[in-house]
C-alpha positions as CSV (number, residue, x, y, z in Angstrom):
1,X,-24.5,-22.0,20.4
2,X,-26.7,-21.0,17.7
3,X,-29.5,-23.5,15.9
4,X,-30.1,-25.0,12.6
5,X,-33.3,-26.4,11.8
6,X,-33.8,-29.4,8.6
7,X,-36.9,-31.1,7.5
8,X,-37.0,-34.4,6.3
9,X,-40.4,-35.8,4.8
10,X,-42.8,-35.4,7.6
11,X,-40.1,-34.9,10.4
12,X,-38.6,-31.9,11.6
13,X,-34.8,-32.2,13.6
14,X,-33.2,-28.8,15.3
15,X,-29.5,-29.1,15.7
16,X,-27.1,-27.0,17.8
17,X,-24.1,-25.9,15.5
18,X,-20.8,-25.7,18.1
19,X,-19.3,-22.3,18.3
20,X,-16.0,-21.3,19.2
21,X,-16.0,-20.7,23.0
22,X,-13.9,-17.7,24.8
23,X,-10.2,-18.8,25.4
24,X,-8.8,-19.1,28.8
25,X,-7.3,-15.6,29.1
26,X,-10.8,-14.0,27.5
27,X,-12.8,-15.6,30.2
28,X,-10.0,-14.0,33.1
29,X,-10.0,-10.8,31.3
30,X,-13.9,-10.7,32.0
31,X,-14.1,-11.8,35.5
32,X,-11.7,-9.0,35.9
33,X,-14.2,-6.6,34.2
34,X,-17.5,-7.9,35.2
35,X,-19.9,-8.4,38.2
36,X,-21.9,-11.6,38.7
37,X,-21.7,-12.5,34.7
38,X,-22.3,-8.6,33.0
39,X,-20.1,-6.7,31.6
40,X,-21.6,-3.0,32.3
41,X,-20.7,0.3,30.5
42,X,-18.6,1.8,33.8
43,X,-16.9,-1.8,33.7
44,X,-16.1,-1.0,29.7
45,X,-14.9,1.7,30.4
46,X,-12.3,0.4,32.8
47,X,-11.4,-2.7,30.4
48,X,-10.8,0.4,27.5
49,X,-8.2,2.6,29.8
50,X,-6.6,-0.3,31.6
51,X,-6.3,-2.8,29.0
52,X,-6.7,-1.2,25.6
53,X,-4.5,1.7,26.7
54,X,-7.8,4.2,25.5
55,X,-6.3,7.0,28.3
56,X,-9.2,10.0,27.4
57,X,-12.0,7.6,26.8
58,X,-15.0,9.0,28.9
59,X,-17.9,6.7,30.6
60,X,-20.6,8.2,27.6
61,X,-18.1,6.9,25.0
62,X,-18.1,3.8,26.7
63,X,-21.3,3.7,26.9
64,X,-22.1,4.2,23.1
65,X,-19.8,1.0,22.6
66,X,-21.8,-0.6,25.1
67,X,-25.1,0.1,23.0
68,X,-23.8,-0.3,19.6
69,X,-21.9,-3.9,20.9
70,X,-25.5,-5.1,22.7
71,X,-27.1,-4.2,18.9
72,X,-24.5,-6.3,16.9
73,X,-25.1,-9.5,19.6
74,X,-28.6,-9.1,19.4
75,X,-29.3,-8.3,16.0
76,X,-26.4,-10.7,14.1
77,X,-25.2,-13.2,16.6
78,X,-28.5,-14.0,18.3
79,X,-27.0,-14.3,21.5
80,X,-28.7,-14.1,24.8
81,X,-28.2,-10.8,26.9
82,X,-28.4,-8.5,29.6
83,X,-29.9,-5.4,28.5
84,X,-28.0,-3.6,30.8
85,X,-24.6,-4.8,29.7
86,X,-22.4,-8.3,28.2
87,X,-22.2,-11.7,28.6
88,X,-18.9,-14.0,28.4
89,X,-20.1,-14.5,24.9
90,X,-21.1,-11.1,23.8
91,X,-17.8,-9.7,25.0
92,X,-16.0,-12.1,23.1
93,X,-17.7,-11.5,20.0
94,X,-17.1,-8.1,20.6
95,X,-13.5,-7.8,20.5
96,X,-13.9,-9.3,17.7
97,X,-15.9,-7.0,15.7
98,X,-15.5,-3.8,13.4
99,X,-16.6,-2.0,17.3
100,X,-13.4,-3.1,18.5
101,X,-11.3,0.2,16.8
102,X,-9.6,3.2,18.5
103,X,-12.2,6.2,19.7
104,X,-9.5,7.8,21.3
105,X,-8.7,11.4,19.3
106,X,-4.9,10.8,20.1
107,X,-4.3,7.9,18.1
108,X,0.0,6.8,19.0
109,X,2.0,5.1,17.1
110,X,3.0,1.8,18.5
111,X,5.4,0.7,16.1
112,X,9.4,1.3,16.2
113,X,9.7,3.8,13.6
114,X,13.1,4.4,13.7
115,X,14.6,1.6,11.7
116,X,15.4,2.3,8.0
117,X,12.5,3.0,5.1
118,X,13.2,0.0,4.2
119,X,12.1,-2.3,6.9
120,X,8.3,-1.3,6.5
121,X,5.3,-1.7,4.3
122,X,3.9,1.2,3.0
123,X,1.1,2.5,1.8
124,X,1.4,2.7,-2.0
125,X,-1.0,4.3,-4.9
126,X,-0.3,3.6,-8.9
127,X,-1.4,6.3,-11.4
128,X,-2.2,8.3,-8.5
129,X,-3.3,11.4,-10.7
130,X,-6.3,8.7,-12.9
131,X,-9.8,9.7,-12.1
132,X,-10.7,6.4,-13.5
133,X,-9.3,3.8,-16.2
134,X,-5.9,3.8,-17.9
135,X,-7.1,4.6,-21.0
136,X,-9.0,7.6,-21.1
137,X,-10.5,9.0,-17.8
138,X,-9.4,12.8,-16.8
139,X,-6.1,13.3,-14.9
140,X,-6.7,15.3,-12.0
141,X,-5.3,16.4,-8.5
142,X,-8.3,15.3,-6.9
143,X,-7.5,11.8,-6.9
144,X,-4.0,12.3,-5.0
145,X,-6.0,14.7,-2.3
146,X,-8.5,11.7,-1.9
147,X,-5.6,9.5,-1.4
148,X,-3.0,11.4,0.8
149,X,-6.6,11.8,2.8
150,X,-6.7,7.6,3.2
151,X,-3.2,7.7,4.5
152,X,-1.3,6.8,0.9
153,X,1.9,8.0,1.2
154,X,3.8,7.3,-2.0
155,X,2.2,9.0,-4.9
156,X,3.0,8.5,-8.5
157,X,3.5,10.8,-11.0
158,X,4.2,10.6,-15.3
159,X,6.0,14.1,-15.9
160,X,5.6,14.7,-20.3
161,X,5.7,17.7,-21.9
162,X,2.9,19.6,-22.3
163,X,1.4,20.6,-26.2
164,X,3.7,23.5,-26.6
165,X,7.0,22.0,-25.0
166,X,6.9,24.5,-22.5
167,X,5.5,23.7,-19.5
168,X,5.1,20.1,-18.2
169,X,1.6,18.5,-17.4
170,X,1.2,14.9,-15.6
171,X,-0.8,12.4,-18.0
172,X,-1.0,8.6,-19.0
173,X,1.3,8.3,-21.5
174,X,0.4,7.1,-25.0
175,X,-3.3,7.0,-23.6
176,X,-6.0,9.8,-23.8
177,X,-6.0,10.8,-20.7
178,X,-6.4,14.4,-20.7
179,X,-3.9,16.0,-18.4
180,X,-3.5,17.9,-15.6
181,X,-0.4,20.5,-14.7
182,X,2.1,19.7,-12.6
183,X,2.1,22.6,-10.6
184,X,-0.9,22.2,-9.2
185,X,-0.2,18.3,-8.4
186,X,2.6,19.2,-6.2
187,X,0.5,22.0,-4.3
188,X,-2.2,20.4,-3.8
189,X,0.6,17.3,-2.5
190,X,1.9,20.3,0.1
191,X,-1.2,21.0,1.1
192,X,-2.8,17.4,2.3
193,X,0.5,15.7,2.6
194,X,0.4,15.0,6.7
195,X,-3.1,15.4,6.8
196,X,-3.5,11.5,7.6
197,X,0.0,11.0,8.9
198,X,3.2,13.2,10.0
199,X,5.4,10.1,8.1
200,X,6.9,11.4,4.9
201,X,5.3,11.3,1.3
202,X,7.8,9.6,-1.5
203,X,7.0,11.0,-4.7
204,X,7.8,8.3,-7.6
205,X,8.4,10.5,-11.5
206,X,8.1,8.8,-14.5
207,X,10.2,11.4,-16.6
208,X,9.7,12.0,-19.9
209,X,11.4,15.7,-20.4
210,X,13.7,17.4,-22.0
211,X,16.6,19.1,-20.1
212,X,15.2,22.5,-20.1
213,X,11.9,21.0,-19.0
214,X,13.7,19.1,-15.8
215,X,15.2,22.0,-14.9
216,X,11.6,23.6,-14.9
217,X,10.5,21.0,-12.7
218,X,13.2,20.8,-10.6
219,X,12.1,24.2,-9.7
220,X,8.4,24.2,-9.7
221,X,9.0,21.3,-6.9
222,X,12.1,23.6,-5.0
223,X,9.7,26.2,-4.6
224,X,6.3,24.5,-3.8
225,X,8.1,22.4,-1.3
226,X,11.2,24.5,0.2
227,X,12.4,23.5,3.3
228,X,10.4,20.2,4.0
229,X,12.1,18.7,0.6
230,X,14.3,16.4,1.7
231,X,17.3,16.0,-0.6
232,X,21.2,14.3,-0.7
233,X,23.0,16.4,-3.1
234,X,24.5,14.5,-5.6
235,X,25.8,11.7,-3.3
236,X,23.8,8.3,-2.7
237,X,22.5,6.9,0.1
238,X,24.4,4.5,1.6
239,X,21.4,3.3,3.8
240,X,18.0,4.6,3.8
241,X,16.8,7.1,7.1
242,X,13.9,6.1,8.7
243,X,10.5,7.2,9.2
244,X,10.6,8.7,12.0
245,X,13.8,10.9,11.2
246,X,11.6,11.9,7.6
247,X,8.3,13.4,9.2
248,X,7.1,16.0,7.5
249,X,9.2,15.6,4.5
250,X,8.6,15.1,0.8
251,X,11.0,12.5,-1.0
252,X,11.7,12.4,-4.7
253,X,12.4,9.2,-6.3
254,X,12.5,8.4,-9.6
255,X,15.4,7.3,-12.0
256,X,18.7,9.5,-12.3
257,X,19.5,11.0,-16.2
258,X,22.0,8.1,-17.1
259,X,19.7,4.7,-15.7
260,X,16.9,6.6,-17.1
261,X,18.5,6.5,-20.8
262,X,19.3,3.3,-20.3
263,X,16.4,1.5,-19.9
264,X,15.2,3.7,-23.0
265,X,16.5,0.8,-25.3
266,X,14.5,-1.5,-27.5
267,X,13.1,-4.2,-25.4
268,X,13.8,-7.5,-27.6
269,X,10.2,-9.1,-26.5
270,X,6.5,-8.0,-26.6
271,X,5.5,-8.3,-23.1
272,X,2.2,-6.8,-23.4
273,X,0.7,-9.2,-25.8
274,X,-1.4,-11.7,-24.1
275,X,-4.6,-13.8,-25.3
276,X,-7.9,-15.1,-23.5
277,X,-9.9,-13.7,-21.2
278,X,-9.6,-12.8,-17.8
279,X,-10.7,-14.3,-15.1
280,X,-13.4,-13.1,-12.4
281,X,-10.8,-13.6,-9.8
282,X,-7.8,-12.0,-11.9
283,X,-10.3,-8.5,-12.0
284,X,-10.4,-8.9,-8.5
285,X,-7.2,-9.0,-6.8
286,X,-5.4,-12.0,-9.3
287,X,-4.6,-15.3,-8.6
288,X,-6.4,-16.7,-5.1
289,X,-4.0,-17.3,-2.2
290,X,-4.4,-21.1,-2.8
291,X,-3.7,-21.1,-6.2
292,X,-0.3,-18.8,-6.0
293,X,1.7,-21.3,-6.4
294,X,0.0,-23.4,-9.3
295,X,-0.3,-20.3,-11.0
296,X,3.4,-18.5,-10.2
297,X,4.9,-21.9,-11.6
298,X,2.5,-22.1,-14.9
299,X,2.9,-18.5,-15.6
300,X,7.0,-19.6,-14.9
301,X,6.9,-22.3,-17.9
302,X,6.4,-19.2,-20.3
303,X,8.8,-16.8,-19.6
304,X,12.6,-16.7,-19.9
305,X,14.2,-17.2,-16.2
306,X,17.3,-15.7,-17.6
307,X,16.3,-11.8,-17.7
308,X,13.5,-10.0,-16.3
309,X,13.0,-6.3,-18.8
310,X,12.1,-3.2,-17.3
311,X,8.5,-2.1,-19.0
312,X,8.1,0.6,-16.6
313,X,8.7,3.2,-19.4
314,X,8.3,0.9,-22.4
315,X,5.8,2.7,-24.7
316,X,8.1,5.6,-24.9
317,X,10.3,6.6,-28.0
318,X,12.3,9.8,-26.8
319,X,15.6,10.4,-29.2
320,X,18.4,10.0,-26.4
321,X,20.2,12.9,-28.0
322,X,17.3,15.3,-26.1
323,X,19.2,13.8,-22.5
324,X,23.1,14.9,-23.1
325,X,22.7,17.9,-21.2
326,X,21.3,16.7,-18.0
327,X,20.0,19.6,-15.6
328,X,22.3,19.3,-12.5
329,X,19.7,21.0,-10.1
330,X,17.0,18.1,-11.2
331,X,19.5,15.3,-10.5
332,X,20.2,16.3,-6.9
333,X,16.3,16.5,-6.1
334,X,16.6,12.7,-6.2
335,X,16.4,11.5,-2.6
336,X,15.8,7.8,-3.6
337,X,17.3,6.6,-7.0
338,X,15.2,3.9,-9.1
339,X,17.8,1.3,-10.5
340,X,17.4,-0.7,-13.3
341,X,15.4,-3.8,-13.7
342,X,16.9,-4.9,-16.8
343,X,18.9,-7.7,-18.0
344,X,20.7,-10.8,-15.8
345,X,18.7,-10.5,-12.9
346,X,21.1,-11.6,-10.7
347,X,23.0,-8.2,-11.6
348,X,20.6,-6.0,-10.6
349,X,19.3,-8.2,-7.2
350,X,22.8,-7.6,-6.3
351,X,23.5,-6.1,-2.7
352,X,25.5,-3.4,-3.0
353,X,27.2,-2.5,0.5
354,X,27.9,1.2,0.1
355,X,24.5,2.2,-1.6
356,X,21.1,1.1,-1.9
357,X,18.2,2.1,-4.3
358,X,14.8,1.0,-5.5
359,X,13.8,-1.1,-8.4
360,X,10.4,-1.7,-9.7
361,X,8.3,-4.7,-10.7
362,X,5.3,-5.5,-12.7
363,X,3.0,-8.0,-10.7
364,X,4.2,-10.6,-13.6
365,X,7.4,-10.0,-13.7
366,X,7.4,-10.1,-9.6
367,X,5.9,-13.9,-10.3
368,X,8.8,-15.1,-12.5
369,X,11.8,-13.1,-10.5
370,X,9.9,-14.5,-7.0
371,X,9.7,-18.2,-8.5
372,X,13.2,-18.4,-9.5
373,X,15.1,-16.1,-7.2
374,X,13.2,-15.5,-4.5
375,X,16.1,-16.0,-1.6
376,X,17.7,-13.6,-3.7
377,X,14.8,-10.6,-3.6
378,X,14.3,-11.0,-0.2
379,X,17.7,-10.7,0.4
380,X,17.5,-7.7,-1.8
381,X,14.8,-5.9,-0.2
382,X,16.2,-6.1,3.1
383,X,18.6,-2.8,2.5
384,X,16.5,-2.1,-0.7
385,X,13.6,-1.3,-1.6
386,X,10.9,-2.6,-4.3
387,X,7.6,-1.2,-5.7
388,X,5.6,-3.8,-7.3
389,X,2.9,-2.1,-9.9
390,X,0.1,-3.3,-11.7
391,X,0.4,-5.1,-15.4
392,X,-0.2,-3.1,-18.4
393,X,-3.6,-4.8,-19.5
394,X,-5.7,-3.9,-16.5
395,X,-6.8,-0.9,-18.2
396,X,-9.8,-1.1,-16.2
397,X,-7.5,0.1,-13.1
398,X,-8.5,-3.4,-11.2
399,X,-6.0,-4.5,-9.0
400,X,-3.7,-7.7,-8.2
401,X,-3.0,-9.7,-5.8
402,X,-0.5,-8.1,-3.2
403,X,0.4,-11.2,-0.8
404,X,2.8,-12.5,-3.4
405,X,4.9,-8.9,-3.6
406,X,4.6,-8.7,0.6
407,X,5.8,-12.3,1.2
408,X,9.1,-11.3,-0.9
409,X,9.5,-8.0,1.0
410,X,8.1,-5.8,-1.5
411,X,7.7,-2.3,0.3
412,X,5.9,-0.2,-2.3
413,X,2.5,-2.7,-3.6
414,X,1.1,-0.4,-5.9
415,X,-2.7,-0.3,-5.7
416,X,-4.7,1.5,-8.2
417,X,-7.0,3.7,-5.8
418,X,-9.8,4.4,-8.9
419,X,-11.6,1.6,-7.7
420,X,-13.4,1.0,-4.4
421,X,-11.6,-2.0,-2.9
422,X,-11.3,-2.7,0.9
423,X,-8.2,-2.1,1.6
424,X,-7.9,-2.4,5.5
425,X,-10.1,-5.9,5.0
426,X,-7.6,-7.1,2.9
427,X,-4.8,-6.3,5.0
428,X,-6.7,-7.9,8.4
429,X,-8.5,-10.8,7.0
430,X,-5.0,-13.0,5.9
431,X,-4.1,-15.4,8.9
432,X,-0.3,-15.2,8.7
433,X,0.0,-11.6,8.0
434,X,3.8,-10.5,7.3
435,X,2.6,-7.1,9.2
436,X,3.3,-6.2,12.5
437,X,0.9,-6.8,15.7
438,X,-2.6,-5.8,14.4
439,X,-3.8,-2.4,14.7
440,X,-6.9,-1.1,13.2
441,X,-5.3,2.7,13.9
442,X,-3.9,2.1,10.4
443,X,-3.9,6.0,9.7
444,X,-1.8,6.7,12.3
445,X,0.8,4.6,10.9
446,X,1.1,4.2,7.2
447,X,4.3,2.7,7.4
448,X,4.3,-0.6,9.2
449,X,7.3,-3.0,10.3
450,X,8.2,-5.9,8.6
451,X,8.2,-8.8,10.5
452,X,11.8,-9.7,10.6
């Protein structure tokens, strides 16, 4: 019970603000690991091993929980004490703090990870190679070390050709973004891929080369990658493998030749035109949770319900003629084929029984195909998969909110990882999390099983 003190003219009233008391199993957990009311480091340390599972925690780790779990009571929750150990209370706070984690070296995965790709969450980056903003910050390999670091393991790259058409560099298209080559992108990939996790790394191209220059890439990433590539030939997957069956392996997905072409056609509408200015919130992470709905159905009234275009490659004006002579040894690199987004939506929503493939999604378009076919997308993305990205006008690299792409099934949120944003707070804090059991040993496991 903690105390709140108001003055009213002359007179002074304290009042005692009602807490939330330790549930029934908290308070039998603690008898269990107490003696006559305290909770002492040697009984921490039992609680850790026998209920935590924390096998090769020692009694001085304990007892550096102990101290830093007696500071937070005393110092934040103003809760009464026993300097040599926990009460009912500060034992129940602290399961519930930030000092409730892991300090075990060994973290284990306690998720099935043997069930198809795309039955999990994963971890997700947009622009990976942006040092900052869309417009005009450096492109560098830094950024995707930093990230495959966190535990990101799908990694985006723009393949263009470089000034003399000879070589290919990774950059922002249409932007000036100064780029980087992408040679030293995919070693520098190799080289921190499992350094947060042994679960594969998908890379997603956006390809904007010539045959001769797929061909070049198609090599650069045979022989920076060799054996842990994992590839299908030419055929397509008739079901995605699973995590556990892909540690250690890289993953190309990206468009084949003829999609790719495609989608290269004139879009009839001007997406990217929009007026006003944003909101706080939209900088943030979009719409609020309580407003999704409002919002989803307003932004609904505006937009056709009919077709949904693909803008993923929109700002690009290659001559198709450049793509007749597709280089063979590029096409089979492509583990995971992107599909169209373009046109009826309820043709390319459509389960296919014998293949599967990924489509992609701008966080607006996600709103309009979620609002009016959203039986339909989760029923996609239970053999498929989706990567939802961020809308062209956050040049800023700010991010949107995810809930709406994870509540559809949406495997790959894209998150633009320029900008500080809590990541693992975001993920804990919502109440009816479509993620599994929760686990703060998020690096451990970067891919995490839907709820089915």
């Amino acid at each position: 019970m903690s105390k709140q003190t108001y003055r009213i003219c002359c007179f002074q009233r304290k009042f005692k603000l009602k807490e939330a008391e330790a549930p029934d199993e908290i308070k039998d957990l603690f008898e269990r690991f107490s003696e006559n009311g305290i909770m002492t480091a040697e009984h921490l340390c039992k609680f850790l091993i026998d209920v935590q599972g924390e096998e090769n925690v020692t009694k001085e780790e304990a007892e550096t929980v102990m101290e830093s779990a007696l500071k937070l009571v005393h110092e934040h929750l103003n809760i009464v004490f026993h300097r040599k150990g926990l009460n009912l209370d500060g034992f129940f706070r602290y399961l519930f703090s930030d000092l409730n984690v892991s300090i075990s070296t060994d973290k284990k995965v306690h998720h099935d990870m043997t069930a198809p790709l795309s039955h999990y969450f994963i971890y997700t980056s947009h622009n990976t190679y942006l040092t900052g903003n869309q417009l005009n910050s450096d492109c560098s390999d830094v950024p995707i070390i930093k990230a495959l670091q966190q535990g990101v393991r799908v990694i985006e790259l723009d393949m263009w050709p470089n000034s003399s058409k000879d070589n290919v560099d990774i950059l922002h298209g249409g932007t000036l973004t100064p780029p980087v080559e992408l040679i030293q992108c995919l070693k520098s990939i190799k080289e921190h891929a499992f350094v947060a996790s042994e679960y594969p790394v998908i890379i997603t191209l956006e390809d904007h080369l010539t045959p001769d220059l797929q061909a070049k890439a198609a090599e650069m990433v045979t022989q920076v990658f060799g054996d842990i590539l994992f590839t299908c030939g030419a055929e397509c997957l008739s079901e995605f493998p699973s995590p556990e069956s892909l540690k250690g392996r890289i993953i190309i997905s990206t468009k084949p030749p003829k999609e790719y072409l495609e989608s290269k056609k004139p879009s009839e509408k001007d997406n990217g035109s929009q007026k006003g200015k944003k909101s706080s919130e939209e900088k943030a992470w979009g719409a609020e949770i309580s407003d999704l709905s409002q919002k989803m159905k307003a932004y609904s009234e505006n937009k056709d319900n009919g077709e949904c275009q693909d803008d993923e490659a929109d700002s690009h004006h290659e001559n198709p003629n450049i793509q007749q002579n597709i280089a063979p040894e590029y096409k089979h690199l492509i583990a995971i084929q992107a599909g169209k987004s373009k046109g009826p939506i309820s043709e390319w929503l459509t389960v296919d029984p014998i293949k599967v493939k990924r489509i992609s999604l701008n966080e607006e378009k996600l709103i309009n195909v979620a609002l009016n076919h959203g039986k339909d997308l989760i029923r996609f993305t239970q053999r498929n998969l989706l990567r939802v990205y961020p809308k062209g006008m956050r040049v800023d690299s700010s991010n949107y909110n995810p809930l709406i792409g994870w509540m559809h099934g949406a495997q790959m949120v894209a998150f633009n990882m320029q900008v500080p944003i809590n990541f693992f707070a975001l993920l804990f804090s919502i109440e009816n999390s479509y993620f599994s059991a929760a686990s703060l040993n998020f690096c451990a496991c970067t891919f995490r099983l839907k709820k089915a």
